[in-house]
C-alpha positions as CSV (number, residue, x, y, z in Angstrom):
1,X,-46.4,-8.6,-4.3
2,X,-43.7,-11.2,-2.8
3,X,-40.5,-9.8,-2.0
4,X,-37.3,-10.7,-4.0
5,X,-35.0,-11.3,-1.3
6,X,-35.7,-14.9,-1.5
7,X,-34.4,-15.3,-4.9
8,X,-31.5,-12.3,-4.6
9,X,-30.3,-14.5,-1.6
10,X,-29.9,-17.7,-3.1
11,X,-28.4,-16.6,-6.5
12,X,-25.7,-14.8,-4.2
13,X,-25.0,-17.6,-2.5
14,X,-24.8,-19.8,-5.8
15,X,-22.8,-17.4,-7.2
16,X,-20.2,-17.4,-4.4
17,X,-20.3,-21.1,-4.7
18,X,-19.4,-21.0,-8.6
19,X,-16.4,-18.9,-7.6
20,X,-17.8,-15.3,-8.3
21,X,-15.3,-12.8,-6.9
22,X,-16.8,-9.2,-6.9
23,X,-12.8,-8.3,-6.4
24,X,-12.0,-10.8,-9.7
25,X,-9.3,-13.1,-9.8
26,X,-5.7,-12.5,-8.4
27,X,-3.6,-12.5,-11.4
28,X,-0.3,-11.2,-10.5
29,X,1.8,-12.8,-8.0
30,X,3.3,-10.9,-4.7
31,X,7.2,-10.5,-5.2
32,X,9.5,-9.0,-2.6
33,X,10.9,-5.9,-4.6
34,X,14.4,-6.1,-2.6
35,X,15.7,-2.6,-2.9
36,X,13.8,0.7,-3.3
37,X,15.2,4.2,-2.7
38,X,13.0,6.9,-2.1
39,X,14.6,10.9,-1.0
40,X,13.8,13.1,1.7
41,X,10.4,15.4,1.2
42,X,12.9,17.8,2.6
43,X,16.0,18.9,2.1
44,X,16.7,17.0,-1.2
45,X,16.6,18.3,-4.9
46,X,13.2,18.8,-5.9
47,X,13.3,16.4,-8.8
48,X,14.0,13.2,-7.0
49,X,11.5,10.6,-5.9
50,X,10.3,11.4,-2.4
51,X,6.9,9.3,-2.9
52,X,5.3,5.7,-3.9
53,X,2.6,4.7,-5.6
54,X,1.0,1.2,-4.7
55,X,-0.3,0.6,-8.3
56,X,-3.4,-0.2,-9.7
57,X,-4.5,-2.6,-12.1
58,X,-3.6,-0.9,-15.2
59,X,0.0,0.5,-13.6
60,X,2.5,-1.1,-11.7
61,X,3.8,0.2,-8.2
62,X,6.6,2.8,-8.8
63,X,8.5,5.4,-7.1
64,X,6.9,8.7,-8.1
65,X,8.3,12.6,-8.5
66,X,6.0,14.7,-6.6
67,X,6.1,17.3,-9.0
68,X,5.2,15.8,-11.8
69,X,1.2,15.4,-10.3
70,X,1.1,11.9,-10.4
71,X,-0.8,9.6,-7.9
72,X,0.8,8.3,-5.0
73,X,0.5,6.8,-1.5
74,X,2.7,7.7,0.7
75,X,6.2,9.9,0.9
76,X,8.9,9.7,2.6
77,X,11.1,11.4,5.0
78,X,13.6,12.2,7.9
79,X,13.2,13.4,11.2
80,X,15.5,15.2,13.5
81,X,17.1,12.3,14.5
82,X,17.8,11.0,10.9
83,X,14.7,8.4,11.6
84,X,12.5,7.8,8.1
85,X,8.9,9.0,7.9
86,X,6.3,7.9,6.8
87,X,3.5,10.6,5.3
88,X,0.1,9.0,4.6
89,X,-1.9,11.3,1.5
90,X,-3.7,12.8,4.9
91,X,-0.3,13.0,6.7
92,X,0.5,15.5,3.8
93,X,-2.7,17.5,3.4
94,X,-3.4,16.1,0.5
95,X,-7.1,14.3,1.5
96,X,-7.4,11.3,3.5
97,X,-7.4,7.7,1.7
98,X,-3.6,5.8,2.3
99,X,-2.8,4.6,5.5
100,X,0.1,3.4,7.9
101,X,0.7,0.9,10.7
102,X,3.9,-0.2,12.1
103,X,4.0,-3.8,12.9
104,X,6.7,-5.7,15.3
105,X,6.4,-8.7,13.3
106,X,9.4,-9.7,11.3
107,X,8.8,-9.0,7.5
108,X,8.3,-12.5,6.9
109,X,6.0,-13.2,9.5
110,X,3.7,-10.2,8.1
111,X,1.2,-12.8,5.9
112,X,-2.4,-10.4,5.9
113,X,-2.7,-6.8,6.1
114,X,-5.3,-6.0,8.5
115,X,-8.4,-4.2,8.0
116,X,-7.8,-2.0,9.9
117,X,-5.9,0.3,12.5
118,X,-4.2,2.6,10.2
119,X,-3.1,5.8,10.9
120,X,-4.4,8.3,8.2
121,X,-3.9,11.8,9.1
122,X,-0.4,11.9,10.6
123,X,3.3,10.8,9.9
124,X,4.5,7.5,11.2
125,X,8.2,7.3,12.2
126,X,9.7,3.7,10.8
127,X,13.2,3.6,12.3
128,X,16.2,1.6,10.2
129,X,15.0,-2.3,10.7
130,X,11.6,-1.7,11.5
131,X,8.3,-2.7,9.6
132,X,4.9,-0.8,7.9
133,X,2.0,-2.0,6.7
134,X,0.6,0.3,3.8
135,X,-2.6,0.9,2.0
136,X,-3.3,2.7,-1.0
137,X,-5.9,5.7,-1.4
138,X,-9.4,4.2,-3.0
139,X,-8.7,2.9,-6.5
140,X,-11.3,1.5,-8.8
141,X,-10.8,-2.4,-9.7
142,X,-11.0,-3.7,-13.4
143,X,-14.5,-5.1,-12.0
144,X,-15.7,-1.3,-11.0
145,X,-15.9,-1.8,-7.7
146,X,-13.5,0.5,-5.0
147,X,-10.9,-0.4,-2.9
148,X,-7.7,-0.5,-1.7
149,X,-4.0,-2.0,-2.6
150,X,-1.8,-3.3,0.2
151,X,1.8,-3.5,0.9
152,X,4.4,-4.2,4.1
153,X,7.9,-3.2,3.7
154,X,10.9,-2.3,6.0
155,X,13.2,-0.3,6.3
156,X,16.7,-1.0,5.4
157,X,18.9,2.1,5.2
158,X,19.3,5.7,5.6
159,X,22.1,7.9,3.6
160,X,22.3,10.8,6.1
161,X,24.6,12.8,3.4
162,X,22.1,12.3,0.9
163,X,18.7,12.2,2.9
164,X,18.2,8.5,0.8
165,X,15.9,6.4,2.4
166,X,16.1,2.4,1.1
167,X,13.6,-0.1,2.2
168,X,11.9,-3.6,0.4
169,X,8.8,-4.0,-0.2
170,X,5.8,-6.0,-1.1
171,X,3.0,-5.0,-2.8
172,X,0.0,-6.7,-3.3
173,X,-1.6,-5.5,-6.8
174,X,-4.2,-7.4,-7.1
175,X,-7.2,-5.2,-6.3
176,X,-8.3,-5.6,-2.7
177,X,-6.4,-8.7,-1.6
178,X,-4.8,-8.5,1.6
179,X,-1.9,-11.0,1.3
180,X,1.2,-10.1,2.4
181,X,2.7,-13.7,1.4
182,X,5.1,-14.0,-2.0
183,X,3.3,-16.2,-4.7
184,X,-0.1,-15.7,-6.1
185,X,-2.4,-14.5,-2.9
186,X,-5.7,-16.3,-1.8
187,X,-6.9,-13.1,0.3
Protein backbone atom coordinates (compact mmCIF):
# COMPACT_ATOMS: atom_id res chain seq x y z
CA UNK A 1 0.00 0.00 0.00
CA UNK A 2 1.57 3.65 -0.77
CA UNK A 3 1.67 5.91 1.91
CA UNK A 4 -0.49 9.10 2.03
CA UNK A 5 1.98 11.54 3.17
CA UNK A 6 2.63 12.53 -0.34
CA UNK A 7 -0.79 13.75 -1.00
CA UNK A 8 -1.45 15.03 2.90
CA UNK A 9 1.71 17.18 2.21
CA UNK A 10 0.89 18.88 -0.74
CA UNK A 11 -2.79 19.62 0.05
CA UNK A 12 -1.32 21.31 3.30
CA UNK A 13 0.82 23.26 1.49
CA UNK A 14 -1.91 24.35 -1.12
CA UNK A 15 -4.03 25.00 1.54
CA UNK A 16 -1.66 27.43 3.29
CA UNK A 17 -1.14 29.01 -0.05
CA UNK A 18 -5.14 29.67 -0.58
CA UNK A 19 -4.99 31.39 2.80
CA UNK A 20 -6.23 28.57 5.19
CA UNK A 21 -5.71 29.69 8.77
CA UNK A 22 -6.27 26.86 11.29
CA UNK A 23 -6.48 30.03 13.88
CA UNK A 24 -9.25 31.75 11.24
CA UNK A 25 -9.20 35.18 10.30
CA UNK A 26 -8.47 38.17 12.63
CA UNK A 27 -11.70 40.04 12.86
CA UNK A 28 -11.50 42.42 15.54
CA UNK A 29 -8.98 45.11 15.67
CA UNK A 30 -6.36 45.66 18.73
CA UNK A 31 -7.43 49.01 20.69
CA UNK A 32 -5.57 50.49 23.52
CA UNK A 33 -8.34 50.34 26.35
CA UNK A 34 -6.83 53.65 28.12
CA UNK A 35 -7.93 53.20 31.67
CA UNK A 36 -8.79 50.04 33.65
CA UNK A 37 -9.10 49.79 37.50
CA UNK A 38 -8.86 46.66 39.00
CA UNK A 39 -8.79 46.34 43.46
CA UNK A 40 -6.52 44.72 45.68
CA UNK A 41 -7.05 40.68 46.19
CA UNK A 42 -6.55 41.90 49.64
CA UNK A 43 -7.65 44.15 51.78
CA UNK A 44 -10.53 45.58 49.62
CA UNK A 45 -14.41 44.77 49.86
CA UNK A 46 -15.04 41.48 48.60
CA UNK A 47 -17.33 42.60 45.80
CA UNK A 48 -15.04 44.63 43.75
CA UNK A 49 -13.10 43.57 40.77
CA UNK A 50 -9.71 42.24 41.72
CA UNK A 51 -9.30 40.11 38.37
CA UNK A 52 -9.35 40.16 34.30
CA UNK A 53 -10.40 38.17 31.93
CA UNK A 54 -8.58 38.33 28.35
CA UNK A 55 -11.83 37.29 26.41
CA UNK A 56 -12.60 34.83 24.06
CA UNK A 57 -14.22 34.83 20.92
CA UNK A 58 -17.76 34.85 22.01
CA UNK A 59 -16.94 37.44 25.17
CA UNK A 60 -15.08 40.48 25.29
CA UNK A 61 -12.18 41.18 27.77
CA UNK A 62 -13.63 42.54 31.14
CA UNK A 63 -12.82 43.11 34.64
CA UNK A 64 -14.21 40.19 36.62
CA UNK A 65 -15.60 39.74 40.49
CA UNK A 66 -13.92 36.84 41.78
CA UNK A 67 -16.78 35.72 43.60
CA UNK A 68 -19.10 35.45 41.11
CA UNK A 69 -17.05 32.14 39.47
CA UNK A 70 -16.42 33.55 36.35
CA UNK A 71 -13.26 32.94 34.20
CA UNK A 72 -10.38 34.96 34.37
CA UNK A 73 -6.56 35.43 33.83
CA UNK A 74 -5.00 37.09 36.10
CA UNK A 75 -5.70 39.31 39.51
CA UNK A 76 -4.31 41.86 40.94
CA UNK A 77 -2.65 43.07 43.92
CA UNK A 78 -0.38 45.11 46.37
CA UNK A 79 2.63 44.29 48.06
CA UNK A 80 4.21 45.60 51.17
CA UNK A 81 5.55 48.36 49.55
CA UNK A 82 2.33 49.44 47.82
CA UNK A 83 3.89 47.83 44.38
CA UNK A 84 0.97 46.12 42.09
CA UNK A 85 0.95 42.32 41.63
CA UNK A 86 0.47 40.43 39.29
CA UNK A 87 -1.19 36.67 40.12
CA UNK A 88 -1.11 34.27 37.10
CA UNK A 89 -4.32 31.45 37.49
CA UNK A 90 -1.14 29.25 38.83
CA UNK A 91 0.17 32.21 40.92
CA UNK A 92 -3.27 31.77 42.78
CA UNK A 93 -3.73 28.06 43.05
CA UNK A 94 -6.06 27.90 40.83
CA UNK A 95 -4.29 25.40 37.92
CA UNK A 96 -1.70 26.51 35.64
CA UNK A 97 -2.68 28.11 32.08
CA UNK A 98 -2.21 32.31 32.12
CA UNK A 99 1.05 33.60 32.25
CA UNK A 100 3.24 36.90 32.98
CA UNK A 101 6.40 38.52 31.74
CA UNK A 102 7.63 41.93 32.47
CA UNK A 103 9.11 43.63 29.60
CA UNK A 104 11.51 47.02 29.62
CA UNK A 105 10.25 47.97 26.39
CA UNK A 106 8.06 51.03 26.24
CA UNK A 107 4.31 50.11 25.66
CA UNK A 108 4.50 51.12 22.32
CA UNK A 109 7.49 49.48 21.32
CA UNK A 110 5.85 46.07 22.71
CA UNK A 111 4.57 44.86 18.80
CA UNK A 112 4.58 40.56 19.40
CA UNK A 113 4.05 38.79 22.47
CA UNK A 114 6.50 36.15 22.69
CA UNK A 115 6.08 32.57 22.78
CA UNK A 116 7.31 32.12 25.46
CA UNK A 117 9.20 32.91 28.87
CA UNK A 118 6.17 33.34 31.05
CA UNK A 119 6.08 33.01 34.51
CA UNK A 120 3.09 30.68 35.41
CA UNK A 121 3.18 29.56 38.92
CA UNK A 122 4.17 32.70 40.92
CA UNK A 123 3.28 36.51 41.26
CA UNK A 124 5.01 39.12 39.22
CA UNK A 125 5.58 42.56 40.87
CA UNK A 126 4.77 45.42 37.98
CA UNK A 127 5.83 48.65 39.74
CA UNK A 128 3.74 52.10 38.75
CA UNK A 129 5.26 52.74 34.99
CA UNK A 130 6.27 49.55 34.26
CA UNK A 131 5.08 46.89 31.51
CA UNK A 132 3.56 43.03 31.32
CA UNK A 133 3.00 40.92 28.82
CA UNK A 134 -0.11 38.55 29.49
CA UNK A 135 -1.56 35.41 28.23
CA UNK A 136 -4.74 33.84 28.77
CA UNK A 137 -5.50 30.23 30.24
CA UNK A 138 -6.27 27.70 27.02
CA UNK A 139 -9.44 28.82 25.35
CA UNK A 140 -11.10 26.99 22.46
CA UNK A 141 -11.21 29.20 19.00
CA UNK A 142 -14.42 29.43 16.92
CA UNK A 143 -12.32 26.93 14.53
CA UNK A 144 -12.01 24.21 17.66
CA UNK A 145 -8.68 24.39 17.93
CA UNK A 146 -6.86 25.52 21.62
CA UNK A 147 -4.95 28.33 22.40
CA UNK A 148 -4.24 31.36 23.95
CA UNK A 149 -5.25 35.24 23.98
CA UNK A 150 -2.58 37.83 24.46
CA UNK A 151 -2.28 41.27 25.95
CA UNK A 152 0.65 43.90 27.25
CA UNK A 153 -0.45 46.64 29.52
CA UNK A 154 1.19 48.98 32.05
CA UNK A 155 0.82 50.23 34.92
CA UNK A 156 -0.41 53.62 35.48
CA UNK A 157 -1.54 54.21 39.10
CA UNK A 158 -1.98 53.04 42.50
CA UNK A 159 -4.69 54.55 45.13
CA UNK A 160 -2.96 53.49 48.36
CA UNK A 161 -6.21 54.59 50.43
CA UNK A 162 -8.24 52.53 48.29
CA UNK A 163 -5.84 49.52 47.26
CA UNK A 164 -7.07 50.69 43.37
CA UNK A 165 -4.74 49.60 40.91
CA UNK A 166 -5.19 51.43 37.20
CA UNK A 167 -3.33 50.33 34.21
CA UNK A 168 -4.08 50.35 30.05
CA UNK A 169 -4.15 47.70 28.19
CA UNK A 170 -4.20 45.86 24.94
CA UNK A 171 -5.76 42.82 24.25
CA UNK A 172 -5.45 40.94 21.39
CA UNK A 173 -8.88 38.90 20.91
CA UNK A 174 -8.50 37.36 18.05
CA UNK A 175 -7.78 33.65 18.94
CA UNK A 176 -4.03 33.01 19.02
CA UNK A 177 -2.58 36.09 17.43
CA UNK A 178 0.30 37.51 19.05
CA UNK A 179 0.13 41.22 17.96
CA UNK A 180 0.59 43.58 20.31
CA UNK A 181 0.18 46.56 17.58
CA UNK A 182 -3.37 48.75 17.54
CA UNK A 183 -5.25 48.01 14.16
CA UNK A 184 -6.30 44.72 12.86
CA UNK A 185 -3.18 42.18 13.67
CA UNK A 186 -1.28 40.05 10.98
CA UNK A 187 0.22 37.62 13.79
Amino acid sequence: MRSLRFLVLPGLVLAAGCGYDPLGRANNLNVVDTLVSLYALSGTPPRTPSAYWLGNYITLPQTIIIQDGGPFDFAVDLDSAYRPVLKSTGALRMGSGSGVQTSTLAFDSIKIAPGGGYILDSAVTIPVGARAIVHSRQSQCDTGIYTVYYAKLEMLAVDTVSRRIDFKILVNDNCGYRSLEPGKPRH
